[in-house]
C-alpha positions as CSV (number, residue, x, y, z in Angstrom):
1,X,-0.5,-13.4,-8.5
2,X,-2.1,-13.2,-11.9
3,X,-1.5,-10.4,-14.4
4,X,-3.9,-8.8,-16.8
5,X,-4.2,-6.1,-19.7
6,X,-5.9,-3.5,-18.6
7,X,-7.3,-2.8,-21.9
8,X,-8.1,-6.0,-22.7
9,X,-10.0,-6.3,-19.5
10,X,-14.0,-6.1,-20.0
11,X,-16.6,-7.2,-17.2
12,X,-15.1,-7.7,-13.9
13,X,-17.8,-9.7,-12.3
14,X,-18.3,-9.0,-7.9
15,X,-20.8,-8.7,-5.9
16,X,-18.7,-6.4,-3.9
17,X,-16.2,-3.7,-5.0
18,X,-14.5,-1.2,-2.9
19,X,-11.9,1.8,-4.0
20,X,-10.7,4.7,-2.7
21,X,-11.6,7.9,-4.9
22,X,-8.2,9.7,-5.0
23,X,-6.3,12.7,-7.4
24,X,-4.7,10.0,-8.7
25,X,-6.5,9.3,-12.1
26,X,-5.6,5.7,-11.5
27,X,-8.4,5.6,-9.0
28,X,-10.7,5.4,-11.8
29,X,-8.8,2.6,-14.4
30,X,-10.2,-0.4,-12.5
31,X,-13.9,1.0,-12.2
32,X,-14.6,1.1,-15.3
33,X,-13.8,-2.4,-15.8
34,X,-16.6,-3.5,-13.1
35,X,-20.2,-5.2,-14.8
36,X,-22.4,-3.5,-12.9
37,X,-25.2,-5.8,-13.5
38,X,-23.8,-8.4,-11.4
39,X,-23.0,-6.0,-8.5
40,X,-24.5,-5.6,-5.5
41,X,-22.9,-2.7,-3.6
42,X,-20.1,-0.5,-4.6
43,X,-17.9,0.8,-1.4
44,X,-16.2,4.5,-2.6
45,X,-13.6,5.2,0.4
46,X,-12.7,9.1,0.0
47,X,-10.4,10.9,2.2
48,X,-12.2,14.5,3.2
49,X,-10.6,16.7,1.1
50,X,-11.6,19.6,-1.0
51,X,-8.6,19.1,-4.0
52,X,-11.1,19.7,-7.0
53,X,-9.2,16.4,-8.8
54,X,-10.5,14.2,-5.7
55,X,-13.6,15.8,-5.6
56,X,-14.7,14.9,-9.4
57,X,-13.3,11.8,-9.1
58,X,-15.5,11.2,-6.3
59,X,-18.6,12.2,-8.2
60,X,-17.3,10.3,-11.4
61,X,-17.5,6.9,-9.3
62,X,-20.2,7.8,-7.6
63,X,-21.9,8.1,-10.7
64,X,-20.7,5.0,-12.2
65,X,-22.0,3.0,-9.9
66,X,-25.4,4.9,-9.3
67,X,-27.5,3.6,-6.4
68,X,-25.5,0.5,-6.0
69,X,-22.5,3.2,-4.8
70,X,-21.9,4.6,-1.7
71,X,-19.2,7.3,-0.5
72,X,-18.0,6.7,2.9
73,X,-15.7,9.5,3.9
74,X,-12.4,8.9,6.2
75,X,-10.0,10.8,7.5
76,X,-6.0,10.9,7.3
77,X,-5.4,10.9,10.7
78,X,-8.1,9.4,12.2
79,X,-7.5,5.4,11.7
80,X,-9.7,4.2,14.7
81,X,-12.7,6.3,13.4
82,X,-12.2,5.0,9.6
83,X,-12.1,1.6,11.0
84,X,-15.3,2.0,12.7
85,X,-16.6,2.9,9.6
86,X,-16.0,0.5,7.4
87,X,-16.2,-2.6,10.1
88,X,-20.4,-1.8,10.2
89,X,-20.6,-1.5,6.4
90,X,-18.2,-4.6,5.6
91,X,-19.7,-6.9,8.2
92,X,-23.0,-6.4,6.4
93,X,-21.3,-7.7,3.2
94,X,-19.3,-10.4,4.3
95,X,-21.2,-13.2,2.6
96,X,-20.3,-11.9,-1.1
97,X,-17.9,-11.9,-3.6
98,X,-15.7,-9.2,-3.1
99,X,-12.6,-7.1,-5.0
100,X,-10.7,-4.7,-3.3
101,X,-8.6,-2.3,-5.6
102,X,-5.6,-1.0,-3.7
103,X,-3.8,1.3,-6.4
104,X,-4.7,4.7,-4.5
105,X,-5.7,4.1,-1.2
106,X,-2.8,4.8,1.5
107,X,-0.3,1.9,2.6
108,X,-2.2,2.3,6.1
109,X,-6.0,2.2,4.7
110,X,-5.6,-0.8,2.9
111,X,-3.6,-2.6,5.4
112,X,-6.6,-1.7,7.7
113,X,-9.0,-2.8,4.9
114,X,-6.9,-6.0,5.4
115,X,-7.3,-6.6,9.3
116,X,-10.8,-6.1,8.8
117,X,-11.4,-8.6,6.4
118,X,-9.3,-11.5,8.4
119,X,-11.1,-10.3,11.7
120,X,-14.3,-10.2,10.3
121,X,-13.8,-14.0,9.3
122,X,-14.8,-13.5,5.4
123,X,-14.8,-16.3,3.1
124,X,-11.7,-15.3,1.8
125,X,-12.2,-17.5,-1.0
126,X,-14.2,-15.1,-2.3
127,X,-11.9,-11.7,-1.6
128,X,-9.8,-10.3,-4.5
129,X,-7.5,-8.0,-4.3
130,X,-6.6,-6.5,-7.3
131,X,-3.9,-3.4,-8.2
132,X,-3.0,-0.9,-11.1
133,X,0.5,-0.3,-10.8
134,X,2.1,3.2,-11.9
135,X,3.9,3.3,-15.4
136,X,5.1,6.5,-14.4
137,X,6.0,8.7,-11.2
138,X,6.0,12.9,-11.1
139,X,5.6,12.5,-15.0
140,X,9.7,12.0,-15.3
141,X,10.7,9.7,-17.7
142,X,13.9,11.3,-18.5
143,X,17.0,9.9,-15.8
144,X,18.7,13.0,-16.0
145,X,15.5,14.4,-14.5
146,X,15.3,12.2,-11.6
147,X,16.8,14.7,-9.3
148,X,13.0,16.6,-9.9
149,X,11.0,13.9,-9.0
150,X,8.6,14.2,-5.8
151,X,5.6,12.4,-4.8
152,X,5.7,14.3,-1.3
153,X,7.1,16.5,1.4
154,X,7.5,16.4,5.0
155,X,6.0,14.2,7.4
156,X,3.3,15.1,9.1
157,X,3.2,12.1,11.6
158,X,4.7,8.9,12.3
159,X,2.5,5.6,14.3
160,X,2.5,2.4,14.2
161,X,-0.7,1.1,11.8
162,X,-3.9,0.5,13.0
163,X,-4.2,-3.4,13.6
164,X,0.0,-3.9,13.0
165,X,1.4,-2.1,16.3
166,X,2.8,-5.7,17.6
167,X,3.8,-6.4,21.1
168,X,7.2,-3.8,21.7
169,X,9.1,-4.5,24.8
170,X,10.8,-1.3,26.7
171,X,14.0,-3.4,27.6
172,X,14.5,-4.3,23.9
173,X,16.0,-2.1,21.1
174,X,14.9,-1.4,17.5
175,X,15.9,-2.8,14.9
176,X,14.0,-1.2,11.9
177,X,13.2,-2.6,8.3
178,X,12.4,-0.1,5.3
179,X,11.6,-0.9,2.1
180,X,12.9,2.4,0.3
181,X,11.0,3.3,-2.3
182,X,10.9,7.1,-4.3
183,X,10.3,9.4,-0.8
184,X,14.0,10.2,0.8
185,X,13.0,12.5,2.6
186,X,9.8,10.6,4.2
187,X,12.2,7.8,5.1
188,X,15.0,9.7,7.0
189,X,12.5,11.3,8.9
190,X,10.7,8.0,9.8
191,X,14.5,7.0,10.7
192,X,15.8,9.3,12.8
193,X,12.5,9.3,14.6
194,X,13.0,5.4,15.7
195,X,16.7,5.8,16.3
196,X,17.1,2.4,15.7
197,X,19.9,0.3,16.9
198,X,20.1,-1.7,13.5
199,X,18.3,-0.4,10.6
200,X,18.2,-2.7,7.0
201,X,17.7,-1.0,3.8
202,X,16.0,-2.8,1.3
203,X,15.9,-2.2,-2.7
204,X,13.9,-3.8,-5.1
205,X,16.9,-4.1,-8.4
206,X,16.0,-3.9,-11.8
207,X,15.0,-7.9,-12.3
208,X,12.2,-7.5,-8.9
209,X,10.7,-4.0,-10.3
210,X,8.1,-3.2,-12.3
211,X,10.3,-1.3,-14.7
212,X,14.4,-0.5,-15.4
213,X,13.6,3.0,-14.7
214,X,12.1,2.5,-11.4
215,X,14.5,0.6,-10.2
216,X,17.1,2.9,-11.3
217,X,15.6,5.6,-9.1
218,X,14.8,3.2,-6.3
219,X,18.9,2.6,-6.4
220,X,20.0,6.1,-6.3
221,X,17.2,6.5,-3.3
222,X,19.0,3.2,-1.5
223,X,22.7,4.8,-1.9
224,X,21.8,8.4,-0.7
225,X,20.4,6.8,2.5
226,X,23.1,4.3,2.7
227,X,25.5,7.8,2.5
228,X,23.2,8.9,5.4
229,X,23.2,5.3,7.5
230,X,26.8,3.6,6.9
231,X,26.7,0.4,9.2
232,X,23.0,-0.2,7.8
233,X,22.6,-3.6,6.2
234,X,21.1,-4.4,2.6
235,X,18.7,-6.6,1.2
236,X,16.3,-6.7,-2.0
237,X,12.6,-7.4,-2.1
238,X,10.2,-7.8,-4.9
239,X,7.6,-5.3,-6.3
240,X,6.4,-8.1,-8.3
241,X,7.1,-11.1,-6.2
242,X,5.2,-11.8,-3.3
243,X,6.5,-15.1,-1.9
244,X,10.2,-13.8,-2.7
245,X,9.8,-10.5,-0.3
246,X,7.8,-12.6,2.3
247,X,10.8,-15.1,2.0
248,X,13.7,-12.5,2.2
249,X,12.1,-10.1,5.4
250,X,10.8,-13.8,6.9
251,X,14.9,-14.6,7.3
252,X,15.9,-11.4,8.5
253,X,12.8,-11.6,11.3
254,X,14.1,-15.2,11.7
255,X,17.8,-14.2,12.5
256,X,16.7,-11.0,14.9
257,X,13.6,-12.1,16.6
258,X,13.9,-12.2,20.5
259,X,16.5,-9.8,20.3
260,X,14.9,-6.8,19.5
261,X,11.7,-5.0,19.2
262,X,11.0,-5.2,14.8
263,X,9.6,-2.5,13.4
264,X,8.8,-2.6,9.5
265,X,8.1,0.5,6.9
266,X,6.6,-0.2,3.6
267,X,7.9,2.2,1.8
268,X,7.4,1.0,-2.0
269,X,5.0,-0.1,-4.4
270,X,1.5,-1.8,-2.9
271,X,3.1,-5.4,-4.1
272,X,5.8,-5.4,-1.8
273,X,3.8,-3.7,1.1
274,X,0.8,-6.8,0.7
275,X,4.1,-9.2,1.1
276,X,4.8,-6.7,5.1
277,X,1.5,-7.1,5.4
278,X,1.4,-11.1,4.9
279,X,4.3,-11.2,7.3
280,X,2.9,-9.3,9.8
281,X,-0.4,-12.1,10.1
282,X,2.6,-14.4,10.3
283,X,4.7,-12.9,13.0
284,X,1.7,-11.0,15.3
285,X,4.9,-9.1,17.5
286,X,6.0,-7.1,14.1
287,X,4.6,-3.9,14.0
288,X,4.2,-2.1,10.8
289,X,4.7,1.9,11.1
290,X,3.8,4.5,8.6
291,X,4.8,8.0,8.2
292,X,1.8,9.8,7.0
293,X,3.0,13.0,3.9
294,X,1.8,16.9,4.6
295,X,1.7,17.3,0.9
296,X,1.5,15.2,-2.2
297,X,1.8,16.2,-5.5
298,X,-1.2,16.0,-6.6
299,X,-1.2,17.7,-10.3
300,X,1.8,14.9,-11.2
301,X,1.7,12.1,-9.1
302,X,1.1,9.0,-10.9
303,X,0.3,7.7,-14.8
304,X,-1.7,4.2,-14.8
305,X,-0.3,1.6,-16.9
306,X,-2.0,-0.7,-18.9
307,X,-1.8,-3.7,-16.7
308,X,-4.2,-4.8,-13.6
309,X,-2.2,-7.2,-10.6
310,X,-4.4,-10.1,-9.3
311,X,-3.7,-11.5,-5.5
312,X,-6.5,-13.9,-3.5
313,X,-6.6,-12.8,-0.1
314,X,-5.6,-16.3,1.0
315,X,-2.5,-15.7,-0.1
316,X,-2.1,-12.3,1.8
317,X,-4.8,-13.1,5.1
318,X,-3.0,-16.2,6.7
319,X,-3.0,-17.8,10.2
């Protein structure tokens, strides 16, 4: 992983970008940074939705990338269909240097973005996969404000990803790994729904976060659930760190496999769910399983911050 200003970024030079246009203003940082007189085709993923905030962003992009751009709409609960879609248009492009900006597409849509690419047979030599991270979540800054934080409510489904549903066995049990991140509610829900027969909690501390504060809320999130789940176990991953998170889920995989059917849910930043993701080309029987939001908050979701996440998509798209 490499890590760049954003600001001091100028000319990202691709033959191939693709985004997702999203209320998030954050959909837009990493755009603006692309030379568009090296680029070839410009792939705008937008979710159909009427939110005026995703609409303008839409036509913003759109915009910025002129004829090279093209919108290709998808649809939250249809993963087969958005698949479909963007297997004819990516198979058409596979020869070219390509970067792939995951700050505000879903956990599920990139992760499909992902299976595509390795089943496609790309030169991944020539992927990039790069992120924006948040600097701030629901606009709270304050600790003693924590308590009004949201980012979504209820759960509007919960299936295994598109590409990730592994190879479950009816006379095993579940044991379930989530990697808690700011959304108690999203991951009780997705609990109680497997009912699983071990569950292990993960938190990424202060050292393996992209800031003190977030870990601080990520820690109050861990020990409300842990209230919730005594005899769950504990571990800490990395939001920064992919070989560390691969590494500490690998050993816990390592120690259960056989056993029972394992289920993971990446439930924190896009780092750590690359790392799932990683681990799931590694260990095909994992399935990954995503709980899909009824609402967001869209006015106050997300602030960008000044820094742009590098990854090569050999290091994520292994055999």
């Amino acid at each position: 992983m490499n890590k760049e200003s954003l600001s001091k970024t100028t000319n990202i030079d691709t033959e191939v970008f693709i985004c997702c246009a999203s209320f998030e203003h954050r959909c837009l940082s990493i755009a603006q940074k692309i030379n568009t007189s090296v680029l070839r085709r410009a792939i705008i993923c937008s979710f159909e939705d009427n939110c005026p905030s995703v609409v303008n962003n839409r036509r913003f992009l759109h915009e910025l990338f002129g004829e090279k751009g093209t919108v290709v709409i998808i649809k939250k609960d249809s993963p087969l269909e958005n698949y479909d879609k963007l297997y004819d248009i990516l198979h058409s492009l596979k020869g070219y240097k390509t970067v792939i900006d995951i700050s505000t597409f879903t956990r599920e849509m990139f992760l499909i973005c992902l299976q595509l690419l390795r089943q496609l047979e790309f030169n991944r030599k020539q992927i990039n996969i790069c992120y924006n991270p948040s600097s701030v979540y629901s606009n709270i800054t304050n600790p003693d404000d924590f308590d009004k934080m949201w980012l979504s409510k209820g759960v509007n489904e919960i299936r295994s990803i598109l590409g990730f549903s592994g190879n479950p066995s009816a006379i095993k049990r579940n044991l379930l790994i989530v990697l808690v991140g700011f959304e108690t509610e999203r991951a009780q829900i997705l609990i109680d729904s497997f009912e699983p027969a071990v569950l292990y909690l993960g938190k990424a501390p202060a050292n393996f976060s992209n800031s003190v504060e977030l870990s601080k809320i990520n820690d109050e999130n861990v020990s409300r659930l842990s209230v919730m789940y005594p005899e769950a176990f504990h571990f800490e991953f990395s939001c920064v760190d992919l070989k560390l998170t691969i590494d500490q889920i690998s050993d816990i995989i390592d120690q259960n496999q056989g056993q029972y059917n394992i289920i993971i849910s990446p439930m924190n930043n896009k780092v750590s769910t690359l790392a799932v993701a990683s681990i799931a080309f590694k260990y095909p029987d994992i399935q990954i399983c995503y709980a899909s939001a009824n609402m967001y908050n869209i006015s106050e979701y997300s602030s960008p911050s000044d820094s742009i996440l590098w990854f090569k998509a050999q290091e994520i798209i292994n055999e």
